[in-house]
ROZA-13073 format. One record per residue: residue number from 1; residue in three letters; x negated, y, z negated of N, C-alpha, C, O in turn. Coordinates in steps of 0.2 Angstrom, whole numbers, plus 5000, padded with zeros to 4 digits. Each point is the difference from the previous one (the first is absolute). Example, Ala and Ser with C-alpha at 12.3 -4.5 7.8 and 13.67 -1.06 7.14 Angstrom:
! ROZA-13073
> 1; ALA; 4934; 4972; 4961; 5004; 5006; 5000; 4996; 5006; 5000; 4995; 4999; 4997
> 2; SER; 5007; 5006; 5007; 4996; 5006; 4999; 5004; 5005; 4997; 4997; 5006; 4999
END
This chain:
! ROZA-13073
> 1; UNK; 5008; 4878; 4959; 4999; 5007; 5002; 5002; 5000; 5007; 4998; 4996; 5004
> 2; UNK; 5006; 5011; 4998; 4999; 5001; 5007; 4998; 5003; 5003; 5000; 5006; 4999
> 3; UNK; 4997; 4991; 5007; 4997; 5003; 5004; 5003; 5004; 5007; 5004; 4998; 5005
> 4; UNK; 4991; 5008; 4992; 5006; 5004; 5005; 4996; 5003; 5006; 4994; 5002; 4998
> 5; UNK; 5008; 5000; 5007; 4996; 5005; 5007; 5001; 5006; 4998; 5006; 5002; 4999
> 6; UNK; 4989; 5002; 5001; 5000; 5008; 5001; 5001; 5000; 5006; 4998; 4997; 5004
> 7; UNK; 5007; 5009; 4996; 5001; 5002; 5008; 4995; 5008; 5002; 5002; 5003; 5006
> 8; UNK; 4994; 5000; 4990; 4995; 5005; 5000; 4996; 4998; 5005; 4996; 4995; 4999
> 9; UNK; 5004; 5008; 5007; 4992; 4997; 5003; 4996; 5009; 5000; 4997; 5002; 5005
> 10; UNK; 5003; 5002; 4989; 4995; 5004; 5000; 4997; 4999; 4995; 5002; 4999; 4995
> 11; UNK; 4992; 4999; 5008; 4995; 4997; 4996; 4997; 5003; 4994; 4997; 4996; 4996
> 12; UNK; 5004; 5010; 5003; 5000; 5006; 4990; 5004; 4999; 4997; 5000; 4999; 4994
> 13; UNK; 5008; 5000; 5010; 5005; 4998; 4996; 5001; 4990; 4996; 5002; 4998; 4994
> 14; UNK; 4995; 5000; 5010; 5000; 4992; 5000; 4995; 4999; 4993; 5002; 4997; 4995
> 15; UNK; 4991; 5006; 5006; 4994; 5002; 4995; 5003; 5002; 4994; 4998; 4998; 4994
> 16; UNK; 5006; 5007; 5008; 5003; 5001; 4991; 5005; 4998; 4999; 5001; 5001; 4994
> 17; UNK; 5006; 4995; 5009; 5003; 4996; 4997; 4998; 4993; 4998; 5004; 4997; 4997
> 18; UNK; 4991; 5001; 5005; 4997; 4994; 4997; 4997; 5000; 4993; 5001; 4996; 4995
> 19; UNK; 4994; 5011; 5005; 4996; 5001; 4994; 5006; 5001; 4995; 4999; 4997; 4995
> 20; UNK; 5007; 5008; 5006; 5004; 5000; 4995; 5005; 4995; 4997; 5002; 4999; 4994
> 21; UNK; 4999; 4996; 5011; 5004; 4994; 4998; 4994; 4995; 4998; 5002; 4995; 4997
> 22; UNK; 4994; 5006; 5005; 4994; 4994; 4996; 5002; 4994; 5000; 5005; 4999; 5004
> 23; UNK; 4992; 4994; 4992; 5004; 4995; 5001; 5007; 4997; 4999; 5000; 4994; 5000
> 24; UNK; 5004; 5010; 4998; 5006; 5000; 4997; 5004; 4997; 5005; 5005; 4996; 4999
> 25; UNK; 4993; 5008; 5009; 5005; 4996; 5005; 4995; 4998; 5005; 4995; 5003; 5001
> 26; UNK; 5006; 4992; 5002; 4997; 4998; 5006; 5002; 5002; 5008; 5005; 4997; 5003
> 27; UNK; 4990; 5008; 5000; 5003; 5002; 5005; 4995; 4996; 5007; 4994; 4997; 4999
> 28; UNK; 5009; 5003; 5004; 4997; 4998; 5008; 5003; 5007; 5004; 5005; 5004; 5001
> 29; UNK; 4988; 4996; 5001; 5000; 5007; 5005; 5005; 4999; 5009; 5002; 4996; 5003
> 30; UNK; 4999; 5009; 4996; 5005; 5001; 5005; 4996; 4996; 5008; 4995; 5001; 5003
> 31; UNK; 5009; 4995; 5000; 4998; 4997; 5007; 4999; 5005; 5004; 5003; 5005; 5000
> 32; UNK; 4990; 4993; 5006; 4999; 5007; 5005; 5005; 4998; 5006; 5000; 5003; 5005
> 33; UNK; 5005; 4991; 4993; 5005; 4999; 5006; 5006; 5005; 5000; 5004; 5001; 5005
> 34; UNK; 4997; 5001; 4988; 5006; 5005; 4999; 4997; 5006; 5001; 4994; 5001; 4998
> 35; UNK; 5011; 5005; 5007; 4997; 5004; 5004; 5004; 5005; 4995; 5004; 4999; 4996
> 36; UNK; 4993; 5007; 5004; 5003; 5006; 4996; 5007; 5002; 4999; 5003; 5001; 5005
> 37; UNK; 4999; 5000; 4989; 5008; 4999; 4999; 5001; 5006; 5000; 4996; 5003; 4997
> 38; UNK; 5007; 4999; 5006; 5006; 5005; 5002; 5002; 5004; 4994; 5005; 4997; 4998
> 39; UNK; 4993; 5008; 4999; 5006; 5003; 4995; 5004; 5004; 5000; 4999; 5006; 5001
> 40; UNK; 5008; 4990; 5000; 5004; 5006; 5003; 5007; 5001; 4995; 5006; 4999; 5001
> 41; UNK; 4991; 5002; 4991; 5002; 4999; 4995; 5004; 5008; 4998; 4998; 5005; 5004
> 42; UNK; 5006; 4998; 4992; 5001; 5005; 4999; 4996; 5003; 4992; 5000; 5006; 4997
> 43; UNK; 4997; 4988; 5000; 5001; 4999; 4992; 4992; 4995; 5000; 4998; 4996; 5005
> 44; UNK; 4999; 5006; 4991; 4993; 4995; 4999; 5003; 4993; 4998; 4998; 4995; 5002
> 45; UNK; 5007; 5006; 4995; 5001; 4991; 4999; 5005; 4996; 5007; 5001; 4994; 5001
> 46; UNK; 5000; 5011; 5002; 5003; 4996; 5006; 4993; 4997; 5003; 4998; 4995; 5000
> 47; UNK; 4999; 5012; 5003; 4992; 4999; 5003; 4998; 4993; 4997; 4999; 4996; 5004
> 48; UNK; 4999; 5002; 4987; 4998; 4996; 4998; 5002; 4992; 5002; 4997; 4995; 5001
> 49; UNK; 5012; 5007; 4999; 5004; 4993; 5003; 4998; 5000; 5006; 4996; 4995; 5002
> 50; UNK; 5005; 5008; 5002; 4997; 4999; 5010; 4994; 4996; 5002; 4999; 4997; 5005
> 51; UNK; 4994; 5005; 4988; 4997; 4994; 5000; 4996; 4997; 4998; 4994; 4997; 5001
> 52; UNK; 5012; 5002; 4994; 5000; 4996; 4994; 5003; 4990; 5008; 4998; 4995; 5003
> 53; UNK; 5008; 5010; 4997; 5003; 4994; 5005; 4999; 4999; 5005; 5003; 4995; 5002
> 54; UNK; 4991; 5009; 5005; 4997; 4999; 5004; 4996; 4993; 4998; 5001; 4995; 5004
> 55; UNK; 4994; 5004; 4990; 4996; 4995; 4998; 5001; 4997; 4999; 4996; 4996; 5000
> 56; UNK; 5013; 5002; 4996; 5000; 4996; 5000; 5004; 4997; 5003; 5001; 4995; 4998
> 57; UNK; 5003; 5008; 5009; 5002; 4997; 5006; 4993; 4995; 5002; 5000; 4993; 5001
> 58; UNK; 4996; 5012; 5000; 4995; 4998; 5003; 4994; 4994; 5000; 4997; 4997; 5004
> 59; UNK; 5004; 5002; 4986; 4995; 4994; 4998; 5005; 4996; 4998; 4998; 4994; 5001
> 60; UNK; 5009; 5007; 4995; 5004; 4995; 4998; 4997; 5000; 4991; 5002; 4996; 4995
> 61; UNK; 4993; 5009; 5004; 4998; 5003; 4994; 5001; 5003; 4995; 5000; 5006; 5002
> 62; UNK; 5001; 4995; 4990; 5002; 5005; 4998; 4996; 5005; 5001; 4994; 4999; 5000
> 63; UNK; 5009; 5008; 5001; 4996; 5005; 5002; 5000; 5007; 4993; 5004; 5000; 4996
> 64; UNK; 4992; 5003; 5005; 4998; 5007; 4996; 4999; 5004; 5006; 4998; 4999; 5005
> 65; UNK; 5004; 5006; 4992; 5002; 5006; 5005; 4999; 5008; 4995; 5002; 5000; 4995
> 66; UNK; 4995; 5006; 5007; 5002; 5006; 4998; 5001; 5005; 5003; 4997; 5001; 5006
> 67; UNK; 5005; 5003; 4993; 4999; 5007; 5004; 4998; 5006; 4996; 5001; 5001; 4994
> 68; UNK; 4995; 5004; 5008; 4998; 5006; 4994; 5003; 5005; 5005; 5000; 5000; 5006
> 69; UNK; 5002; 5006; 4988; 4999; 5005; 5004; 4998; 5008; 4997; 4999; 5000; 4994
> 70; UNK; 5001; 5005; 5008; 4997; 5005; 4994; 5005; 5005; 5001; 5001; 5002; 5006
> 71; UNK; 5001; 5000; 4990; 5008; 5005; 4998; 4996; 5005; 4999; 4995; 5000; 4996
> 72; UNK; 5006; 5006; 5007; 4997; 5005; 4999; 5004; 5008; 4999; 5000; 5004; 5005
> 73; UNK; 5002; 4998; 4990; 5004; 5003; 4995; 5001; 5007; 5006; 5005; 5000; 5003
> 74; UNK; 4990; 5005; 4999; 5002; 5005; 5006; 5004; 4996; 5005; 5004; 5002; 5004
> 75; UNK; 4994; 4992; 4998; 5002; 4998; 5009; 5004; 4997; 4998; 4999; 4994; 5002
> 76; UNK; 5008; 5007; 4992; 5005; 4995; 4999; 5001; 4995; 5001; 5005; 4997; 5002
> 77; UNK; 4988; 4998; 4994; 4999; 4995; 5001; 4998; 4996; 5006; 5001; 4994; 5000
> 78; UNK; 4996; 5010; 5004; 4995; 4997; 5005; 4994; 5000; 4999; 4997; 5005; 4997
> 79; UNK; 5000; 4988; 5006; 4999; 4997; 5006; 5006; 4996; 4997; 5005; 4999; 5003
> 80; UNK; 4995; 4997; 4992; 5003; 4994; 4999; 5000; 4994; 5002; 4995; 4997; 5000
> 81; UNK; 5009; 5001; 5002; 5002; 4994; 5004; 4996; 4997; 5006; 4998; 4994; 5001
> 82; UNK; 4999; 5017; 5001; 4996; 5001; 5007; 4993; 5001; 4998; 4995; 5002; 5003
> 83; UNK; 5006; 4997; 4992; 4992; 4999; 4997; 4993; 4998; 5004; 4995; 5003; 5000
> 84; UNK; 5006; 4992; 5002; 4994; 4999; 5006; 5001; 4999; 5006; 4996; 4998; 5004
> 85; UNK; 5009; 5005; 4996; 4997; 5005; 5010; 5006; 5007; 5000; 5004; 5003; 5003
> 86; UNK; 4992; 4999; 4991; 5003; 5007; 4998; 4998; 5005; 5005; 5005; 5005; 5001
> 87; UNK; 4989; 4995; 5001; 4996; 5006; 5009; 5004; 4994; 5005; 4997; 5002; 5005
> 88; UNK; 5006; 4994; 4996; 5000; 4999; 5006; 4998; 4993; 5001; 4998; 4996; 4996
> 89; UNK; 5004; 5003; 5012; 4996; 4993; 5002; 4993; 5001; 4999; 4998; 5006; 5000
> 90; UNK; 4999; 4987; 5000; 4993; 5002; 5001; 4998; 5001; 4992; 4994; 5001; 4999
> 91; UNK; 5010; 4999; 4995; 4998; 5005; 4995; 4993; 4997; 4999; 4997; 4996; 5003
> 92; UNK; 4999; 5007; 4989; 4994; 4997; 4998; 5000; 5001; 4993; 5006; 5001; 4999
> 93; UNK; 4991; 4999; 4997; 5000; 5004; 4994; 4997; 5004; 5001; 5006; 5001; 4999
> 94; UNK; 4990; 5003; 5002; 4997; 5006; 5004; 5008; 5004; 5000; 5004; 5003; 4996
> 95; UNK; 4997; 4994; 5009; 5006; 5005; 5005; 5006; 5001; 4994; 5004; 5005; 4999
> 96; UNK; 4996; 4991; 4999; 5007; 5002; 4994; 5000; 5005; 4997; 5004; 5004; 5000
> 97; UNK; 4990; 4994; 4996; 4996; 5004; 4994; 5001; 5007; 5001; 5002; 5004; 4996
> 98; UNK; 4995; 4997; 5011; 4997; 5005; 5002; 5008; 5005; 5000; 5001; 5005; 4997
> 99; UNK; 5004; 4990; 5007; 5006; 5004; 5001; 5006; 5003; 4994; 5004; 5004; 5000
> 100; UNK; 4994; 4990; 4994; 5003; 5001; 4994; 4997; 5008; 4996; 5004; 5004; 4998
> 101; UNK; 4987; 4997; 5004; 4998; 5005; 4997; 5004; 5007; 5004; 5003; 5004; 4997
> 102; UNK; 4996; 4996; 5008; 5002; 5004; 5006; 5008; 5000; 4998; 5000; 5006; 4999
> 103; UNK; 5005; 4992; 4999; 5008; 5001; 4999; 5001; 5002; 4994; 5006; 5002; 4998
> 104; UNK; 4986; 5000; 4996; 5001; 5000; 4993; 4997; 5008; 4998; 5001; 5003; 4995
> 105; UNK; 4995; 4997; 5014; 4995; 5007; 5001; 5006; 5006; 4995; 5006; 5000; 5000
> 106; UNK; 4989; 5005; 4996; 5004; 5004; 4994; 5008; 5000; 4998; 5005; 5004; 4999
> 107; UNK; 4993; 4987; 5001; 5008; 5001; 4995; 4996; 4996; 4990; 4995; 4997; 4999
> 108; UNK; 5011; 5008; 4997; 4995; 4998; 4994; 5003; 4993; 4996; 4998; 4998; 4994
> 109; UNK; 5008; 5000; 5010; 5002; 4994; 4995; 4996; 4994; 5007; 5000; 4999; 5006
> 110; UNK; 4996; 4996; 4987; 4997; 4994; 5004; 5002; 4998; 4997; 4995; 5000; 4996
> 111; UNK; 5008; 4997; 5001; 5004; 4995; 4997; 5003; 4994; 5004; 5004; 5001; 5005
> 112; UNK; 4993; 4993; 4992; 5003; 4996; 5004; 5002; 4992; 4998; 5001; 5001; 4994
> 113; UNK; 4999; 4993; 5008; 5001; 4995; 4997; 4997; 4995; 5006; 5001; 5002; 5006
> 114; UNK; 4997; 4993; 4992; 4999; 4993; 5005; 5002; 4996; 4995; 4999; 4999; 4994
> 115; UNK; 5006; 4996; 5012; 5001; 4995; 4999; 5002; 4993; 5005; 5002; 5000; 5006
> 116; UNK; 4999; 4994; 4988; 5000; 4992; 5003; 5004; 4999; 4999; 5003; 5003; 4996
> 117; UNK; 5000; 4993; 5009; 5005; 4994; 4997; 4996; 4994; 5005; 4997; 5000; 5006
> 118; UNK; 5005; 4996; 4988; 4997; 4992; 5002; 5003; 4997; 5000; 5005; 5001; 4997
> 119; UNK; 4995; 4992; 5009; 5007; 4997; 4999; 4998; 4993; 5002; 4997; 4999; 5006
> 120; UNK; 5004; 4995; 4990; 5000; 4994; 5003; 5008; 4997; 5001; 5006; 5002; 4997
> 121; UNK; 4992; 4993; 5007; 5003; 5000; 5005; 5001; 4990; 5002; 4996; 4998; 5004
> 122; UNK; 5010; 4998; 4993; 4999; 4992; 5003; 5003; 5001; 5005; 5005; 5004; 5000
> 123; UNK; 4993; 4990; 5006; 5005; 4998; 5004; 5005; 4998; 4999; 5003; 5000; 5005
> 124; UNK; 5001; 4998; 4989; 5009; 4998; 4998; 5003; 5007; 5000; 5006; 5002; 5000
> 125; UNK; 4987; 5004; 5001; 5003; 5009; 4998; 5000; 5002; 4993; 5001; 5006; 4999
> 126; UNK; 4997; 4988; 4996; 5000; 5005; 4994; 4993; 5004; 4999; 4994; 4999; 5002
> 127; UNK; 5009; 5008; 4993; 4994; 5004; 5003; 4998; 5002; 4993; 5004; 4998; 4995
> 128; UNK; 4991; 5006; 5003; 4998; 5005; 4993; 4997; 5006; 5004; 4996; 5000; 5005
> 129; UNK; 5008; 5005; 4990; 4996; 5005; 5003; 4999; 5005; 4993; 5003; 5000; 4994
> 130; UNK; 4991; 5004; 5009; 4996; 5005; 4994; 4998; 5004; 5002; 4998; 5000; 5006
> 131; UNK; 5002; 5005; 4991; 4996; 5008; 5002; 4998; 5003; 4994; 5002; 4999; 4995
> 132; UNK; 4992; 5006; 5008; 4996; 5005; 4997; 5000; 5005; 5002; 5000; 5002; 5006
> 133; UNK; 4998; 5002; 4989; 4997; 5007; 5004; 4997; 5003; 4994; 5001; 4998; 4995
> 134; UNK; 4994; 5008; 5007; 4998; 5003; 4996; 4999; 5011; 5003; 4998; 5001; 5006
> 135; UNK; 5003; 5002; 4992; 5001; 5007; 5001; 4993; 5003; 5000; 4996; 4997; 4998
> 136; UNK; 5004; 5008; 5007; 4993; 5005; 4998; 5001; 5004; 5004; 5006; 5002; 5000
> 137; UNK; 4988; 5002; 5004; 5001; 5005; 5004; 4992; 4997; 5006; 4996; 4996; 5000
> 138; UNK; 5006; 5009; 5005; 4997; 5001; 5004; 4995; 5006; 5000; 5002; 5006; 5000
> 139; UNK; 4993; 4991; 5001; 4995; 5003; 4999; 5000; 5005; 5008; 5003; 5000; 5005
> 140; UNK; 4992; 5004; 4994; 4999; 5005; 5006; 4995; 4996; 5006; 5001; 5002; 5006
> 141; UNK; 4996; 4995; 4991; 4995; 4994; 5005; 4997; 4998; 4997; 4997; 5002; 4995
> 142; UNK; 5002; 4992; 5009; 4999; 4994; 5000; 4992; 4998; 4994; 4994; 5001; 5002
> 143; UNK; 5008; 4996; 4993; 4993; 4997; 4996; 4999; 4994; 4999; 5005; 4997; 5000
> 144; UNK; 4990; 5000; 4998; 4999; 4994; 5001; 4999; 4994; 5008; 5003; 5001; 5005
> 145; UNK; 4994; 4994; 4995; 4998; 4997; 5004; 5004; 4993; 4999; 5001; 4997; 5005
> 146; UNK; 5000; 4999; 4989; 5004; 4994; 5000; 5007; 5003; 5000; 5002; 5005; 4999
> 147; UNK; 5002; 4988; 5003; 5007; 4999; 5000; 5002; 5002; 5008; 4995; 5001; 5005
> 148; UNK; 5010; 5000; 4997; 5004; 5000; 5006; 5004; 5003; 5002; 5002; 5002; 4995
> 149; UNK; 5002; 5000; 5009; 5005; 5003; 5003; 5001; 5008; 4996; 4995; 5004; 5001
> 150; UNK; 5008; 4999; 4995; 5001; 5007; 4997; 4997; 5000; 4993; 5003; 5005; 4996
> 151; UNK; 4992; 4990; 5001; 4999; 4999; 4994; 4994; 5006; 4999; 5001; 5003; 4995
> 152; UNK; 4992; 4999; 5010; 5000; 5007; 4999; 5001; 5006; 5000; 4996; 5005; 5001
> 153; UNK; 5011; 4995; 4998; 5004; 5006; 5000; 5006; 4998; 4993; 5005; 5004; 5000
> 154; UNK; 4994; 4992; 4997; 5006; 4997; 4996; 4994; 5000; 4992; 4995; 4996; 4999
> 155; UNK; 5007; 5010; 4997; 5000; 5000; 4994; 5007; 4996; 4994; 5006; 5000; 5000
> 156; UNK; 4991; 4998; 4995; 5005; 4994; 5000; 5002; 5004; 4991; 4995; 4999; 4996
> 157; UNK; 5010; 5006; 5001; 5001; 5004; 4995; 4994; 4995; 4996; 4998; 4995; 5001
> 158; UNK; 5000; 5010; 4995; 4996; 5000; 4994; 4994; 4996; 5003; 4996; 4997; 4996
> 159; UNK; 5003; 5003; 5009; 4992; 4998; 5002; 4997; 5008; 5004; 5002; 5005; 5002
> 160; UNK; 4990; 4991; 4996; 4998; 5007; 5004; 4994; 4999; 5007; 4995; 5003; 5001
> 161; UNK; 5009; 4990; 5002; 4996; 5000; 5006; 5006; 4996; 5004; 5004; 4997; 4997
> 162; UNK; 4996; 5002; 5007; 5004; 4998; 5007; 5001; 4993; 5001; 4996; 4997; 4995
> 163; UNK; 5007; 5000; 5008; 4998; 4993; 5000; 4996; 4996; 5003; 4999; 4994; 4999
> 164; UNK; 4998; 5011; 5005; 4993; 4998; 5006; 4992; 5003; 4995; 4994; 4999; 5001
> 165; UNK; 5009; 5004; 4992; 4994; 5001; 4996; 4999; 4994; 4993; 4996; 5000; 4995
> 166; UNK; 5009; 4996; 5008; 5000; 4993; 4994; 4998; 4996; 5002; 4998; 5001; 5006
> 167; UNK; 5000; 4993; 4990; 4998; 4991; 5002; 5006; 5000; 5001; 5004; 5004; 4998
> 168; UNK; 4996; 4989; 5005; 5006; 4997; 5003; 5006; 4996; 4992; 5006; 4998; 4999
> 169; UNK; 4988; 5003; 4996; 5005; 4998; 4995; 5001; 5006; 4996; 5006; 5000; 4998
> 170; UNK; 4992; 5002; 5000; 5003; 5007; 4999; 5006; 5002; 5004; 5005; 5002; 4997
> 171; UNK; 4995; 4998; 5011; 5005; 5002; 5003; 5007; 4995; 5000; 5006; 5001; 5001
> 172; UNK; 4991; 4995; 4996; 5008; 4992; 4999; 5004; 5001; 4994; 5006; 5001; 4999
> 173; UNK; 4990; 4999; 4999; 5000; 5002; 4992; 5006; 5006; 4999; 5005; 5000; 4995
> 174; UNK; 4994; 5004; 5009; 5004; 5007; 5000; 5004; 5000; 5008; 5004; 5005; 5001
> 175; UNK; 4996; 4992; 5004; 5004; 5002; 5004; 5007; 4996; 5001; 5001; 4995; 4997
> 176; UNK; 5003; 5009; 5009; 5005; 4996; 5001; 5000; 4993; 5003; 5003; 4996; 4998
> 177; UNK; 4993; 5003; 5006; 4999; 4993; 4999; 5000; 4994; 4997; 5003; 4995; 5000
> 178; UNK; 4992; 5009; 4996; 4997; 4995; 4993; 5008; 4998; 4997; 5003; 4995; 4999
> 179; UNK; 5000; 5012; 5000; 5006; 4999; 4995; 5003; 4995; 5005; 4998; 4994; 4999
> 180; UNK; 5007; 5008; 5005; 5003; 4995; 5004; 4998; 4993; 5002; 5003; 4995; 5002
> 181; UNK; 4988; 5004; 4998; 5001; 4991; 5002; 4999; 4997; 4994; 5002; 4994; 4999
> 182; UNK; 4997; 5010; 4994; 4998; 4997; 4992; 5009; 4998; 4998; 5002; 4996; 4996
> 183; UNK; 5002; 5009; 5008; 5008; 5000; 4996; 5000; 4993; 5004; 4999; 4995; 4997
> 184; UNK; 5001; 5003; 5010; 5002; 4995; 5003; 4998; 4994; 4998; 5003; 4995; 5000
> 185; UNK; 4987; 5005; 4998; 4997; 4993; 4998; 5004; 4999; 4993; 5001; 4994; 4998
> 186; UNK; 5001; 5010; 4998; 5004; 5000; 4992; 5007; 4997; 5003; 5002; 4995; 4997
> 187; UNK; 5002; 5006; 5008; 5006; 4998; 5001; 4999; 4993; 5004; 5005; 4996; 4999
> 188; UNK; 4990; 5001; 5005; 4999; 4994; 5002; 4999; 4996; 4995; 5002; 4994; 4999
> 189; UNK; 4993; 5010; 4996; 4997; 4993; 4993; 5007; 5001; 4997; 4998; 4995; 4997
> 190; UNK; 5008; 5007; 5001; 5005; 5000; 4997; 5005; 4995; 5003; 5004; 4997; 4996
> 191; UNK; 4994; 5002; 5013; 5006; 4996; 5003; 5001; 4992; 4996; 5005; 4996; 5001
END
């Protein structure tokens, strides 16, 4: 099996690509000597490669890497890319949230989509990549207290609570995530 470094140092994000790749893959958490990677991607899966390849410049490691973003059907598919620092420097989730509600203020289409792409990543450069996504709308505000970044404002179609109103396995189970690290651990047990 190989063992690979997550290049995620947000600690919700790390929490749940773990719980959803379970022991399928063995990961080692990202070193605190590698300093925050720069995404200066145009594309989630560039963003993924930039550090995907920081980490493993850096450990000489196979690396796991993703990027998410939330496609949002009035803002032509924004935040996306800019998904987490969509208010700005400084952003927070607070502040995103806030400003996502605020650009959606009486419009009647919330319609929207998040999603992953995952990407591992060898030192020789060979790589796999995967995505998910899954459709809903944005709610008018914010419910629920678990999950992170715009998950209580992210209704996921045919559910009728948020993603911040689920357990964390209920939330796997159905989100982009879950989809995109479940296709990539099915593509490594395949290599």
């Amino acid at each position: 099996m190989t063992v690979f470094v997550l290049a995620s140092a947000n600690p919700d994000k790390v929490a749940e690509i773990r719980a959803i790749l379970g022991p399928s893959v063995e990961l080692r958490s990202r070193p605190a000597s590698v300093g925050e990677v720069e995404e200066t991607g145009c594309t989630l899966e560039e963003n993924a490669r930039i550090k995907a390849r920081a980490l493993v410049d850096a450990t000489g490691m196979a690396a796991i890497a993703d990027d998410t973003g939330l496609e949002v059907d009035a803002l032509d598919g924004a935040p996306g890319v800019y998904s987490a620092r969509f208010s700005g420097a400084g952003a927070t989730y607070a502040s995103n949230v806030a400003k996502l509600l605020e650009s959606l203020r009486g419009r009647p289409d919330r319609g929207a989509r998040f999603r992953t792409v995952a990407l591992a990543l060898w030192p020789d450069g060979r790589e796999l990549v995967a995505e998910g996504w899954v459709r809903g709308v944005i709610t008018t505000e914010g419910r629920g207290a678990d999950g992170f970044g715009y998950d209580p404002v992210f209704q996921p179609d045919g559910a009728e609570r948020t993603f911040a109103e689920m357990t964390t396995e209920e939330k796997n189970v159905l989100s982009h995530r879950g989809r995109a690290f479940r296709s990539l651990a099915d593509r490594l047990a395949a290599r």
